[in-house]
Biopython code that builds the backbone (N, CA, C, O; Angstrom):
import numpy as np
from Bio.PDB.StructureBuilder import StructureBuilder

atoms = [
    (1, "UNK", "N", (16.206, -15.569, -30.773)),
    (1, "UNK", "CA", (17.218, -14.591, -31.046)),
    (1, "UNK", "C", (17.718, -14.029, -29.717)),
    (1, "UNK", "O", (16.810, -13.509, -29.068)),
    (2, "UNK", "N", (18.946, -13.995, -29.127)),
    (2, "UNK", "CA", (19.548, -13.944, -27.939)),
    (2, "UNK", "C", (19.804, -12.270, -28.027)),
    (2, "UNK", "O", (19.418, -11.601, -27.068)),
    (3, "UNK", "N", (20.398, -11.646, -29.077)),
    (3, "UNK", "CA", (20.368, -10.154, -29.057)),
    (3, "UNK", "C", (20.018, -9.250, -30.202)),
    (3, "UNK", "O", (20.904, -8.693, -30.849)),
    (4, "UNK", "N", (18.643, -9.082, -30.485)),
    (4, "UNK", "CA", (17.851, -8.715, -31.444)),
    (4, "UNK", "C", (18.323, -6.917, -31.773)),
    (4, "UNK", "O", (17.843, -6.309, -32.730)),
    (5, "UNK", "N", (19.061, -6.445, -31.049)),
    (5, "UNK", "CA", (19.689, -5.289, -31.221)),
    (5, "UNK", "C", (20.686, -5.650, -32.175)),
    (5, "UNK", "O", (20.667, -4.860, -33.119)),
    (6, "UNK", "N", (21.361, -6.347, -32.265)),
    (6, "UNK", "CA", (22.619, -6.334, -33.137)),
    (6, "UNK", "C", (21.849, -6.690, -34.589)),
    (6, "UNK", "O", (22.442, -6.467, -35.645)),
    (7, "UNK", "N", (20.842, -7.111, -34.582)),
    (7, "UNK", "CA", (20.051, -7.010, -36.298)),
    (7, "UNK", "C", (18.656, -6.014, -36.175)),
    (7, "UNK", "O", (17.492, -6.405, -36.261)),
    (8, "UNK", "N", (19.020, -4.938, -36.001)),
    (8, "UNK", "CA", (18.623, -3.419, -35.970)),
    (8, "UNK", "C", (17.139, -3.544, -35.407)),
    (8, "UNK", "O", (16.410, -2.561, -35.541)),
    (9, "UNK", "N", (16.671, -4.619, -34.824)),
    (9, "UNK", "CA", (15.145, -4.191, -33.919)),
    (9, "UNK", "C", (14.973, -3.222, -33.139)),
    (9, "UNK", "O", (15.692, -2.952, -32.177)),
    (10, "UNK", "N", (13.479, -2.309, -33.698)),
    (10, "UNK", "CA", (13.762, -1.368, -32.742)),
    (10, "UNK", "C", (13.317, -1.434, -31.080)),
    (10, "UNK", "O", (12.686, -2.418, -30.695)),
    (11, "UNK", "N", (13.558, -0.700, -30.435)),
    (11, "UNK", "CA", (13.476, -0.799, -29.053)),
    (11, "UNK", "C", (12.204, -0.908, -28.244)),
    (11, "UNK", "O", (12.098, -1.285, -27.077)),
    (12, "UNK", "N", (11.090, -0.440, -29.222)),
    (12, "UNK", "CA", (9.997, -0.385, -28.708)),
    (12, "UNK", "C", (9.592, -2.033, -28.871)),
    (12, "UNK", "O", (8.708, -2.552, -28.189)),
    (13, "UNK", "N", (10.272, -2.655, -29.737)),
    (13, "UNK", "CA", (9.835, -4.038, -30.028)),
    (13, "UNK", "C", (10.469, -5.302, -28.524)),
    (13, "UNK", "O", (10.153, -6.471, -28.304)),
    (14, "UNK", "N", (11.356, -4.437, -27.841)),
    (14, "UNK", "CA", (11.239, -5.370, -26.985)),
    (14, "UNK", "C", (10.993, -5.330, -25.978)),
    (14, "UNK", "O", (10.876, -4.238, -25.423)),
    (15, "UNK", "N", (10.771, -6.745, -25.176)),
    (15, "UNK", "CA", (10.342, -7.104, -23.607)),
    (15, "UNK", "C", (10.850, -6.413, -22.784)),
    (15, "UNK", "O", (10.019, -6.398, -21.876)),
    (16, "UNK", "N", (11.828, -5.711, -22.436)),
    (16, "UNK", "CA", (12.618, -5.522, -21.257)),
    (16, "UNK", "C", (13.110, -3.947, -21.822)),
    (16, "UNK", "O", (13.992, -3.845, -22.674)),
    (17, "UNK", "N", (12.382, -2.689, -21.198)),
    (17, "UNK", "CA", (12.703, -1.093, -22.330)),
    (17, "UNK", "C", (13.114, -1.143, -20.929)),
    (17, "UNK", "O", (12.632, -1.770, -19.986)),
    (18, "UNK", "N", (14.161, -0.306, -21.002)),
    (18, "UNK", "CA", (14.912, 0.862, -20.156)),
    (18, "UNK", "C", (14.449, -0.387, -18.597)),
    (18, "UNK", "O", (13.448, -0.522, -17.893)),
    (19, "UNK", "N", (15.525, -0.918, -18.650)),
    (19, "UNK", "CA", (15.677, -1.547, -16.964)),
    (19, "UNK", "C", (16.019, -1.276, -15.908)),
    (19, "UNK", "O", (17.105, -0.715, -16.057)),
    (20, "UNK", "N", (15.702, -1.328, -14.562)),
    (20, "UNK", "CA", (16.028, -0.833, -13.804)),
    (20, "UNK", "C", (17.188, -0.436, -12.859)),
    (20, "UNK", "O", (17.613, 0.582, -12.313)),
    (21, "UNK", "N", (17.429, -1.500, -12.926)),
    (21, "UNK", "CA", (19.388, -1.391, -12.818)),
    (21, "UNK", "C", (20.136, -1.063, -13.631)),
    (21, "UNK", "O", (21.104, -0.512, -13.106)),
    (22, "UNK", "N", (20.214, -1.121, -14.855)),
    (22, "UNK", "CA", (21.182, -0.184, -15.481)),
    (22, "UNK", "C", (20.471, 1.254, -16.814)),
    (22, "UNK", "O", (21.137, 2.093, -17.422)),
    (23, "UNK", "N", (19.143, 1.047, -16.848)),
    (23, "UNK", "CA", (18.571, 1.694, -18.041)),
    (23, "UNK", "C", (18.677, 0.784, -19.468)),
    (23, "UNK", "O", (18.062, 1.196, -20.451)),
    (24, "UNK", "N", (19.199, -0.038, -19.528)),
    (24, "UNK", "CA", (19.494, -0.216, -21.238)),
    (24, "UNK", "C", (17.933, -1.350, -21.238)),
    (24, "UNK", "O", (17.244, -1.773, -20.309)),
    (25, "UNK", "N", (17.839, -1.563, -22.973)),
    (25, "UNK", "CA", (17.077, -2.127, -23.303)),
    (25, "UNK", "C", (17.666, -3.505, -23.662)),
    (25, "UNK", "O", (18.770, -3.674, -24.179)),
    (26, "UNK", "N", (16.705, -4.561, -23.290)),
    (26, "UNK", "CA", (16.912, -6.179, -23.265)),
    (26, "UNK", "C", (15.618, -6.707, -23.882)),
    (26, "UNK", "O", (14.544, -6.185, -23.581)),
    (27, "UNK", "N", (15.706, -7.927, -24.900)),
    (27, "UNK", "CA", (14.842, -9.091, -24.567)),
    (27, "UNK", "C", (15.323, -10.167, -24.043)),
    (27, "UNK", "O", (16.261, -10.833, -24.483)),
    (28, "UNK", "N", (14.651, -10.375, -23.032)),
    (28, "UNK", "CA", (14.688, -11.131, -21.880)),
    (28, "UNK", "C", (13.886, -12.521, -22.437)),
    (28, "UNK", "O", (12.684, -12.356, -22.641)),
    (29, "UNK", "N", (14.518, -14.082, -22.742)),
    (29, "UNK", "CA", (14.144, -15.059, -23.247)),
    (29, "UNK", "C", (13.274, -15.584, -21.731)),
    (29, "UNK", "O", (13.082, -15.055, -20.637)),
    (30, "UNK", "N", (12.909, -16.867, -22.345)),
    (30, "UNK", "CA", (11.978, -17.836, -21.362)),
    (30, "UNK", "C", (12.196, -18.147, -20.028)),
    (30, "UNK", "O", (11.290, -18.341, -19.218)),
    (31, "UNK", "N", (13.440, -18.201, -19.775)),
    (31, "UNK", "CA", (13.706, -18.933, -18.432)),
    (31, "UNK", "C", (14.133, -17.544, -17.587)),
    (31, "UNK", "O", (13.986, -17.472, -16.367)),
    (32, "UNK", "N", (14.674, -16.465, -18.390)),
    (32, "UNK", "CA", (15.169, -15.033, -17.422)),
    (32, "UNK", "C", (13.848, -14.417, -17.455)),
    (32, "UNK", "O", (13.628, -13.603, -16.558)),
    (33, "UNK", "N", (13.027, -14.612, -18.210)),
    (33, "UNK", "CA", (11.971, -13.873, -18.063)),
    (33, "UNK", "C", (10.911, -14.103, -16.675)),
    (33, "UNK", "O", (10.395, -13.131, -16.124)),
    (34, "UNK", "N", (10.682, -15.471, -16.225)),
    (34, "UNK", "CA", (10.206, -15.319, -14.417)),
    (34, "UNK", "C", (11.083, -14.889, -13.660)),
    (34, "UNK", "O", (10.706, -14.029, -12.863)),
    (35, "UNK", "N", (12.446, -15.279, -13.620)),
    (35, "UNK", "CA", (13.165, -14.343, -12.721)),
    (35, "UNK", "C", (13.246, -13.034, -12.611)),
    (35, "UNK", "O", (13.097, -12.528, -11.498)),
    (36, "UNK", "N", (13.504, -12.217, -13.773)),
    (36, "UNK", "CA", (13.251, -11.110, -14.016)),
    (36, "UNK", "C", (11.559, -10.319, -12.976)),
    (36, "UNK", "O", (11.488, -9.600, -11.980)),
    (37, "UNK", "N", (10.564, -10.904, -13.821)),
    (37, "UNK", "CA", (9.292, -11.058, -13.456)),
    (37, "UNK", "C", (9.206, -11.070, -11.852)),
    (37, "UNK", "O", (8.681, -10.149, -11.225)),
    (38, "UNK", "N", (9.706, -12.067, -11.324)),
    (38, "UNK", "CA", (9.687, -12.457, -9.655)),
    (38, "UNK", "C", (10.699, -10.864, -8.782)),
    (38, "UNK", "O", (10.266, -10.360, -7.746)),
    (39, "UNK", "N", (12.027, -10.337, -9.495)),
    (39, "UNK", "CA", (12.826, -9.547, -8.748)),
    (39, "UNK", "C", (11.690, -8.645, -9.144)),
    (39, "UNK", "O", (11.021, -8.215, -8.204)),
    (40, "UNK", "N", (11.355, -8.287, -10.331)),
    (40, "UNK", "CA", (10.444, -6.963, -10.563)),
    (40, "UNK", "C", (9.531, -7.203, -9.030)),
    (40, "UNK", "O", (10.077, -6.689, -8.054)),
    (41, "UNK", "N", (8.720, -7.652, -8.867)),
    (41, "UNK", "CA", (7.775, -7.485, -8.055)),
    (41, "UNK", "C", (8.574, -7.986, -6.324)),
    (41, "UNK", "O", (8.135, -7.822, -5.186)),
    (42, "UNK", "N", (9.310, -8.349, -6.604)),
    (42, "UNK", "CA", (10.322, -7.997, -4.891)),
    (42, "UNK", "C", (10.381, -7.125, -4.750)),
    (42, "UNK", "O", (9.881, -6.664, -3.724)),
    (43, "UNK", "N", (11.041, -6.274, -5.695)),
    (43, "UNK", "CA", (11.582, -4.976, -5.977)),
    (43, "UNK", "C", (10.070, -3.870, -5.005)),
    (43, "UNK", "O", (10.099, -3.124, -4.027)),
    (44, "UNK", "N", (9.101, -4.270, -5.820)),
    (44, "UNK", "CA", (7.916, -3.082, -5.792)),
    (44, "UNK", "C", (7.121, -3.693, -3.993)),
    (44, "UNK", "O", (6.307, -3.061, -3.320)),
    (45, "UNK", "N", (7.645, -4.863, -3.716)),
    (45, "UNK", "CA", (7.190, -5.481, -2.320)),
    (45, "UNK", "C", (7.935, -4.343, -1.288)),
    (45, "UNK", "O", (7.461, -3.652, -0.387)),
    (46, "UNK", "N", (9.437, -4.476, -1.879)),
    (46, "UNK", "CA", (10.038, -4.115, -0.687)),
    (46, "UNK", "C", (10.125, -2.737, -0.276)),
    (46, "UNK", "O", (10.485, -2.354, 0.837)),
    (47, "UNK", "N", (9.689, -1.848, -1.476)),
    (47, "UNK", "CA", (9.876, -0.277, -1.412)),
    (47, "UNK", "C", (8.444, -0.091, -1.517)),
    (47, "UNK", "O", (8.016, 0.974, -1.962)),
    (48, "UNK", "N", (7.498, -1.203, -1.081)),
    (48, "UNK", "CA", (5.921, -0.534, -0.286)),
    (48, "UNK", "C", (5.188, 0.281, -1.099)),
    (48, "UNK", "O", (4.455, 1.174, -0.674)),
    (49, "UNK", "N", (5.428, -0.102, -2.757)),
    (49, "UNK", "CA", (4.749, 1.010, -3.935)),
    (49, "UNK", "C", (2.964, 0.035, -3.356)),
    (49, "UNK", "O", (2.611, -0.823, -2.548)),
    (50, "UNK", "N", (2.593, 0.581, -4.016)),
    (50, "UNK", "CA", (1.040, 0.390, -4.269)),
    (50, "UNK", "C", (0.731, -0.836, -5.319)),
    (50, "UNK", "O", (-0.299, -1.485, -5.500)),
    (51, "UNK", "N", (1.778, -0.890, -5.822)),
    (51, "UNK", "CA", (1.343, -2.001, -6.669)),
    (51, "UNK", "C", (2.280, -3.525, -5.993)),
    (51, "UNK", "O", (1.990, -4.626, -6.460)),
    (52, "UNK", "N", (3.047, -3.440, -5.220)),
    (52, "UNK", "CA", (3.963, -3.835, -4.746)),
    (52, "UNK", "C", (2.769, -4.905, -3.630)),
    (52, "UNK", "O", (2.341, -6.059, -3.604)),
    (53, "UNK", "N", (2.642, -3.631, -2.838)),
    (53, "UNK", "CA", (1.360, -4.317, -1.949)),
    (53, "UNK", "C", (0.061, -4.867, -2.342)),
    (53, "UNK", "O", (-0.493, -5.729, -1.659)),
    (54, "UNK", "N", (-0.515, -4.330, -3.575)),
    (54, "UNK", "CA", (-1.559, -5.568, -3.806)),
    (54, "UNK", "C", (-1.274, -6.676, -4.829)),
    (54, "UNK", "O", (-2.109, -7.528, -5.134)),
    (55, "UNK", "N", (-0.026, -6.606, -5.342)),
    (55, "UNK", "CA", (0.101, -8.088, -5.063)),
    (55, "UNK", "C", (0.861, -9.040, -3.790)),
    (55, "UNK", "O", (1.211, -10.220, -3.767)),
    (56, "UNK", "N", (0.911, -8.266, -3.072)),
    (56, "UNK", "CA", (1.504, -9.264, -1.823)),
    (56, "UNK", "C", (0.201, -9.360, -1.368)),
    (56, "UNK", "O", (0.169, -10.362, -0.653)),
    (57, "UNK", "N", (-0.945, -8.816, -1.412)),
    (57, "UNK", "CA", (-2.317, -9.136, -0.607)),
    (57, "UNK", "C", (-2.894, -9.698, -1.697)),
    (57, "UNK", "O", (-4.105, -9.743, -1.477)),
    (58, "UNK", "N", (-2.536, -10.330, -3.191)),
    (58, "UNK", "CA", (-3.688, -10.989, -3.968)),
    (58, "UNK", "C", (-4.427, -10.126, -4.186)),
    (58, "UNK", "O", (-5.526, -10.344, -3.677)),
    (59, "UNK", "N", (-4.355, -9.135, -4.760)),
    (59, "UNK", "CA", (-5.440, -8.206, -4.830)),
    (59, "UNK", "C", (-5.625, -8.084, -6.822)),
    (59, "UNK", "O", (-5.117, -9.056, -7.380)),
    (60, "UNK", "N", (-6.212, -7.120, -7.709)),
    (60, "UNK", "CA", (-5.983, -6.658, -8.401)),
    (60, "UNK", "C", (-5.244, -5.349, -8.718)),
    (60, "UNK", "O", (-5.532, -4.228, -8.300)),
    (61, "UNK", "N", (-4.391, -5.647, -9.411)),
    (61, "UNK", "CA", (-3.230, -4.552, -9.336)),
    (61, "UNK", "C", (-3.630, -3.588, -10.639)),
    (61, "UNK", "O", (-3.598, -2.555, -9.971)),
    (62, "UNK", "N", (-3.957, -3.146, -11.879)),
    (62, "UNK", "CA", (-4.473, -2.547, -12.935)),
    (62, "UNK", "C", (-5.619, -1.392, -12.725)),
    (62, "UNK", "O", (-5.841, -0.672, -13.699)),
    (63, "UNK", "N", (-6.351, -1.169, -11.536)),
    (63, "UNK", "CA", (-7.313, -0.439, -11.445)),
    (63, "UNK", "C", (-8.575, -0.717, -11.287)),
    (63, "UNK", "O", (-9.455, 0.141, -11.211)),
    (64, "UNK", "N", (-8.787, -2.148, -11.215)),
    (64, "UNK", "CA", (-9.929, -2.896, -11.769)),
    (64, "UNK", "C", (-10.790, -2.764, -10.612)),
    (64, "UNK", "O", (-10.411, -2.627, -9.449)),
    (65, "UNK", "N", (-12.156, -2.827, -11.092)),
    (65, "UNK", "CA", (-13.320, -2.834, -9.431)),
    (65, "UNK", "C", (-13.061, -3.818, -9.047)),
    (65, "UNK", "O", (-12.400, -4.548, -9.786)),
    (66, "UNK", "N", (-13.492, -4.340, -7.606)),
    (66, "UNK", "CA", (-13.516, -5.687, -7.182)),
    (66, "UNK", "C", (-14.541, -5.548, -5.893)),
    (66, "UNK", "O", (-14.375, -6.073, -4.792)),
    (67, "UNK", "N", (-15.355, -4.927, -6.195)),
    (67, "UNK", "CA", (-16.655, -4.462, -5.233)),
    (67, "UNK", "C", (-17.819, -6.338, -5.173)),
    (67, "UNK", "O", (-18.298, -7.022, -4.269)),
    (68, "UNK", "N", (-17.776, -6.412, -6.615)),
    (68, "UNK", "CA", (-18.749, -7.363, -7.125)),
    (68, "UNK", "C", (-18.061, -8.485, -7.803)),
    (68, "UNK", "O", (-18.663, -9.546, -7.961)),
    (69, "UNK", "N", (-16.704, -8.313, -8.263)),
    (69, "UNK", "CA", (-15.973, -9.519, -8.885)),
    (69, "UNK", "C", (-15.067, -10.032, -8.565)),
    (69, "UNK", "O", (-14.269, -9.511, -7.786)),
    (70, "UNK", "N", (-14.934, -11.078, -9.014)),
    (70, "UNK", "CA", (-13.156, -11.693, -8.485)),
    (70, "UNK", "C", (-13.852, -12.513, -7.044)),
    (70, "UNK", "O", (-13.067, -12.844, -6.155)),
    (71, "UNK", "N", (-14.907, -12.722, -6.931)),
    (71, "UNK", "CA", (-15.416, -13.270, -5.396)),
    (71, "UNK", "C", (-14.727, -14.870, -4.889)),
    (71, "UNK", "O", (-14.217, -15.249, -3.835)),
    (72, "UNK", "N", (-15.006, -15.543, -6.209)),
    (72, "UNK", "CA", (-14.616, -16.794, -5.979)),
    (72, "UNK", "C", (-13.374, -17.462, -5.265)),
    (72, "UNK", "O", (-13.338, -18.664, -5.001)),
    (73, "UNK", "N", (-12.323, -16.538, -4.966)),
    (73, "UNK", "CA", (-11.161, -17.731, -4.503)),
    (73, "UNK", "C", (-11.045, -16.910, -2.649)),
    (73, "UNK", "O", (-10.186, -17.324, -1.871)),
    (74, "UNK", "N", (-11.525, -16.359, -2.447)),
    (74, "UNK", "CA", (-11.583, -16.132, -1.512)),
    (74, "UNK", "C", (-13.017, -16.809, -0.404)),
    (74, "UNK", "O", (-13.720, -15.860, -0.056)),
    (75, "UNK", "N", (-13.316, -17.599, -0.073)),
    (75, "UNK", "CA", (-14.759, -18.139, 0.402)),
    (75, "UNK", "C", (-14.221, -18.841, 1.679)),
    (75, "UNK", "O", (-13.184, -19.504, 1.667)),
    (76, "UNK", "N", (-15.334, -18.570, 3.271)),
    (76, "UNK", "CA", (-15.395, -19.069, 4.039)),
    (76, "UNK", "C", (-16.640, -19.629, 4.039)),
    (76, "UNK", "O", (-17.603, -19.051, 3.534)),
    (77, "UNK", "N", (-16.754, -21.392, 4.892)),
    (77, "UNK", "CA", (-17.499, -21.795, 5.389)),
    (77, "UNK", "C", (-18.712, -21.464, 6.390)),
    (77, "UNK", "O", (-18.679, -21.429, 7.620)),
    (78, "UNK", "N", (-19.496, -21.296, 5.759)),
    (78, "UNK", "CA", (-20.677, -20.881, 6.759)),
    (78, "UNK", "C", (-21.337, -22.344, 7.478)),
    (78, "UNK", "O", (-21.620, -23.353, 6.833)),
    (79, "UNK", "N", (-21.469, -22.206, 8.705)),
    (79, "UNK", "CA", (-22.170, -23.617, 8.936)),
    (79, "UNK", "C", (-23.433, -23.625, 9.107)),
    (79, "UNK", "O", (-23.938, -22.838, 9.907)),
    (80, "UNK", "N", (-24.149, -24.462, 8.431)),
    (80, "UNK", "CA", (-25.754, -24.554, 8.149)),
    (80, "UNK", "C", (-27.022, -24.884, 9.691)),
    (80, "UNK", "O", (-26.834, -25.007, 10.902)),
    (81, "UNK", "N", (-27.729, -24.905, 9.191)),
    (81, "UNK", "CA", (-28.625, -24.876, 10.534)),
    (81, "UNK", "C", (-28.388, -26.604, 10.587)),
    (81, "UNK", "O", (-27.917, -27.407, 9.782)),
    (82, "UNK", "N", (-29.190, -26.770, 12.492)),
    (82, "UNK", "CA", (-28.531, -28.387, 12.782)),
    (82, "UNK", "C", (-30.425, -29.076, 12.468)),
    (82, "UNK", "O", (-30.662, -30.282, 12.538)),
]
sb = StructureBuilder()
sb.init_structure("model")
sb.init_model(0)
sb.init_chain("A")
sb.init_seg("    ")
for serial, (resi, resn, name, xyz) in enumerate(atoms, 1):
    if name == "N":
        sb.init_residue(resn, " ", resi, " ")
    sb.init_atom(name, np.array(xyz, "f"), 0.0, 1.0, " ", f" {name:<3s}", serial, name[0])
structure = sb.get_structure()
């Protein structure tokens, strides 16, 4: 469905509430939806929010600990005794 507003859905039902460039509400289909997705987080890169920056550092962005988890994709080589 390309504009789910014109058959009375309400607003909370869709993907895209109050946008940033103009305020109005959108659902945003398959292929606008990574673009969308990709400017959102340019957007939060380039104005240095907090969430902006940990995902430009790979980090967890939600609040989550990462004291003890998430270890795996980050690993250096240690070299073993000769």
């Amino acid at each position: 469905m390309q504009n789910p507003t014109q058959y009375k859905v309400p607003a909370w039902f869709l993907n895209r509430q109050s946008d940033v460039v103009d305020g109005k509400h959108y659902h945003v289909l398959a292929n606008g939806l990574e673009s969308k997705l990709r400017d959102d987080l340019e957007r939060l890169k380039k104005m240095r929010a907090h969430r902006g920056l940990r995902h430009s550092w790979n980090l967890r962005v939600r609040g989550q600990h990462t004291k003890t988890t998430g270890r795996r994709g980050k690993s250096s080589v240690v070299p073993g005794k000769k």
